[in-house]
N, C-alpha and C positions, 0 to 999 in steps of 0.2 A: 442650549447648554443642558446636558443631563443632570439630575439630580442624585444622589448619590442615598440611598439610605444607611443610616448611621448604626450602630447597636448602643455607641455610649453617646452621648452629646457634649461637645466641645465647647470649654465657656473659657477666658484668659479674663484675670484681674490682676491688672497693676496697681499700686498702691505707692505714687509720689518717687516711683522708678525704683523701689527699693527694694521692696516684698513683691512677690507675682503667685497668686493658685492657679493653676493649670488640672484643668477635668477633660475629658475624655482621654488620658495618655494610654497608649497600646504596652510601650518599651521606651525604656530611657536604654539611648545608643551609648553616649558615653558623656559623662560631665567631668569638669576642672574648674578650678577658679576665673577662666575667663570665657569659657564657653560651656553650655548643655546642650545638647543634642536630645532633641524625645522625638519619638513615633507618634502620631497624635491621629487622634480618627480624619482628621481633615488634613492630612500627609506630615512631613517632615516639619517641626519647630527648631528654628536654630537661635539660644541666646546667646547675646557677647553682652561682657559687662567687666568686671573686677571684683575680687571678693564675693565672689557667685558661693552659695552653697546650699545644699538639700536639705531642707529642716525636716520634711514627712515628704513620705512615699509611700504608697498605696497601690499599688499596680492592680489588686482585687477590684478596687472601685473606680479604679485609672484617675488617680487624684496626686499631686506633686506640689510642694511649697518652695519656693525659691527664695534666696537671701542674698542683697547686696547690691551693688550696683549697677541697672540693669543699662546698656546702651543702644542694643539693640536686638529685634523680634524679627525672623523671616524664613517666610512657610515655602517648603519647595516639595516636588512630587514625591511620593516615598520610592515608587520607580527610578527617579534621576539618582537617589542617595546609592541603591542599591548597585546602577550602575557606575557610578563614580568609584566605589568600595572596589566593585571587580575587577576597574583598570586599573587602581592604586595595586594590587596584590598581584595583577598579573605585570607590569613594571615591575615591582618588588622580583618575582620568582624568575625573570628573565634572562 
């Protein structure tokens, strides 16, 4: 398995599933109350939860604070995101 060199480094703290800091984020794709979406140097983050909100955002220092309740965490390629985006849009324009 290759390793990848990083520019930011990527740390995730939960905090009793309520509060989360997330550091190395690239882009936040799009957040809601029950899901965030971020770009994160180690691919795609996806939360699900309820009462999700964005206390700080830092994209300079690629830093994000999360609020509420979180249910779940799952990292996918940032490759696969992109390509899922471009068949949703090209279905859409069909």
């Amino acid at each position: 398995m290759d390793e990848k060199s990083y520019t930011k480094p990527h740390k995730l703290l939960l905090n009793n599933r309520r509060t989360g800091t997330i550091s190395g984020v690239t882009d936040v794709i799009s957040f809601d109350i029950s899901e965030v979406l971020l770009e994160t140097e180690q691919g795609m983050l996806t939360i699900k939860g309820a009462d999700l909100h964005v206390n700080r955002l830092t994209l300079e220092k690629g830093e994000i604070d999360i609020e509420g309740r979180i249910d779940s965490l799952a990292y996918s390629e940032v490759t696969d995101y992109h390509k899922m985006g471009a068949s949703l849009l090209g279905r859409l324009f069909k």
